[in-house]
C-alpha positions, 0 to 999 in steps of 0.5 A: 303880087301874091305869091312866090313859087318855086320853078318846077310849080311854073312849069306845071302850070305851063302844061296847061297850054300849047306852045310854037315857035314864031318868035324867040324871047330874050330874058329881061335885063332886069331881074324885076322886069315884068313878064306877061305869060298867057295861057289858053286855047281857042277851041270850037264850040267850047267855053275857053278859058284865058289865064294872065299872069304877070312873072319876073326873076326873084332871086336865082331860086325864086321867080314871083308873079301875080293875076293880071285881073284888069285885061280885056280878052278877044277872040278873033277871027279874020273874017271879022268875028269877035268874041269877048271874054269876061272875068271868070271869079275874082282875082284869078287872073281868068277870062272865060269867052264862049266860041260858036263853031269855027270855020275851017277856012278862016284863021282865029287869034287872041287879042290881049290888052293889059297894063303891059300893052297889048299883045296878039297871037299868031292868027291860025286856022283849026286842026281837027283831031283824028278818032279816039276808039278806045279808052280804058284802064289797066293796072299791069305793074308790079307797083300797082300803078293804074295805066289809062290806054288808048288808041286812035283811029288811022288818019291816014297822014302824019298827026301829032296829039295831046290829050286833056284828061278830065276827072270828076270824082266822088268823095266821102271824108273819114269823119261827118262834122255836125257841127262848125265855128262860125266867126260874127259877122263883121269879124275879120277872122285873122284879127286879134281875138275875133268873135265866133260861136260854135254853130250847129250844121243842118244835115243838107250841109255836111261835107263829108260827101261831093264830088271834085273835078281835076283837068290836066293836059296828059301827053303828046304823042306822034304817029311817026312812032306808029308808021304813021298808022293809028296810034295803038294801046298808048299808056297817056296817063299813070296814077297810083293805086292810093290816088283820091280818083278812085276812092269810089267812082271816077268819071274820065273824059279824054279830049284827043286835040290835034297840035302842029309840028312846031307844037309837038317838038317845042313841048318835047324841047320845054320838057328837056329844059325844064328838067336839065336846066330848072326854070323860066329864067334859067339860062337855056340852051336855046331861048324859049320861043312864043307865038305871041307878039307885042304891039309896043315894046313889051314882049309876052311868053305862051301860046294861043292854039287853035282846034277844031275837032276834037274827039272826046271819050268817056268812061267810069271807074268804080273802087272795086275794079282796081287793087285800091288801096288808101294811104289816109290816116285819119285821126283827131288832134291831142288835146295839147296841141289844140288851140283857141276855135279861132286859131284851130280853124285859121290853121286849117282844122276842123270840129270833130264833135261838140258837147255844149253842155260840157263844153268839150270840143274834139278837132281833127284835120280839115281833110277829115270832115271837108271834101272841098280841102285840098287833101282831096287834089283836083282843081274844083270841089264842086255838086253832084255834076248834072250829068253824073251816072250812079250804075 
């Protein structure tokens, strides 16, 4: 268990999947009850990822939970395809399993096993998404906040959507640091006065330029709002005018995925209990349904859904095409505020500049100099992507 979370942080992270509704969950009778929560999708000719998590009841305000970083994942389909998932980096509780093209006619679930037991999802076969034909960007409010828009082709039948938004851009800190402190090696950083020396950086390893990448999963819709026609010039995502994503160029693909029914009215029902109510152990109007079940006694919570198709768009934005307008304040540390090297870069602070000679060192706040600190939101700091277009 490593860390402890508030309940609104919870429900961010259960954004990042598709719910139904085959089996109700009870509440453990125990506050300190484990509970397995799995996240993910099964999507066709797509890297998937799977996140597993173990959750229980804290206190009334706090709810804890931990990776589960020891499962074994599987995709499979019930004509006899698997697919094995492998761990994706250490200690995230993710397993990264790449599926071929799936076959409409066939059902495909995910089998999970963990120290918990062994759970499975409800084997369903792929929905394939309708068009998208068109995707932009407008900023119409008097706050200046930036709209993405976009529309659908006519699927000629009732079809109900999500959409996952994902934004790569490119960053440029403040500052430029030429110089870092480095720890010896051996050292461990947060012992007692650990060793280091100040190091200076070669100019190919300056991070005062990348990229980041975010993904989120934006909105639902429904073309029973639409007569059931195409869905026309729908706002699925609003970001303010100071957002990171437009400091200078943003790359956004939308991905248009197809969800059932009972999806669609459990995420609208997630999303009224998680503001009325507050939380996964809050008590709710109605149990939170799962389309997990447990092969023993334990039960699990999430949803495993299974697309086809997907209609995906892309366009770049630039800085200049948008009333941008950047709420950073950069600045260097006061000299009493400034502790030992080892201290300032255990607590997140950076070199700003350093005379050798005089032995002067002047700190500034990590964000400054370092495109991969959080400041910069996103999920990922990553290089330049390969398919990243300059014009």
């Amino acid at each position: 268990m490593r860390h402890f979370i508030q309940h609104i942080l919870l429900y961010n992270l259960m954004l990042i999947v598709a719910v139904s509704c085959i089996d109700d969950y009870t509440i453990p009778d125990s506050d300190t009850e484990p509970m397995v929560v799995i996240f993910g999708q099964i999507v066709s000719e797509t890297d998937c990822i799977f996140t597993l998590r173990s959750t229980s009841r804290l206190t009334g305000e706090l709810e804890m939970y931990s990776y589960i970083d020891d499962a074994k994942v599987t995709v499979k389909g019930t004509d006899g395809q698997i697919f094995e998932a492998k761990p994706k980096g250490r200690s995230t509780g993710q397993y990264n399993v790449s599926v071929g093209k799936l076959d409409p006619s066939q059902k495909y679930y995910v089998h999970v096993s963990t120290i918990y037991g062994d759970f499975e999802s409800e084997p369903m076969q792929p929905l394939d998404a309708p068009e998208l034909t068109e995707l932009y960007y407008e900023q119409p409010r008097a706050d200046r906040k930036i709209d993405m828009v976009i529309s659908t082709e006519d699927p000629k039948e009732p079809v109900y959507l999500l959409w996952q938004v994902d934004d790569y851009y490119e960053i440029y800190t403040p500052f430029t640091s030429r110089w870092e402190y480095r720890f010896d090696p051996g050292e461990d950083p947060y012992s007692i006065n650990p060793k280091g020396s100040f190091v200076m950086i070669d100019p190919d390893q300056y991070t005062n330029h990348g990229w980041r990448h975010s993904i989120e999963l934006s909105a639902i819709a429904t073309n029973h709002d639409y007569n059931l026609g195409a869905i026309s010039k729908r706002c699925i995502c609003q970001r303010p005018n100071f957002d990171h994503r437009f400091q200078t160029r943003c790359c956004t693909r939308v991905r248009q995925i197809a969800i059932t029914r009972e999806e669609y009215e459990y995420r609208n029902m997630m999303k009224e209990q998680w503001t009325d109510v507050g939380g996964l152990f809050s008590k709710m109007p109605s149990e939170l349904p799962t389309n997990i079940r447990s092969l023993g006694n334990r039960k699990a919570i999430g949803y495993i859904g299974v697309r086809g198709h997907v209609s995906t768009k892309e366009m770049y934005v630039n800085r200049h095409d948008f009333d941008y307008h950047s709420m950073d304040v950069a600045e260097t540390i006061p000299e009493k505020m400034v502790g030992s090297p080892q201290w300032m870069v255990n607590n997140g602070y950076g070199i700003f500049s350093h005379d050798p000679n005089k032995y002067e060192t002047i700190w500034t706040y990590r964000w400054c100099i370092d495109y991969r600190d959080d400041h910069w939101g996103g999920s990922e700091a990553m290089e330049r992507p390969e398919f990243w277009n300059d014009k």
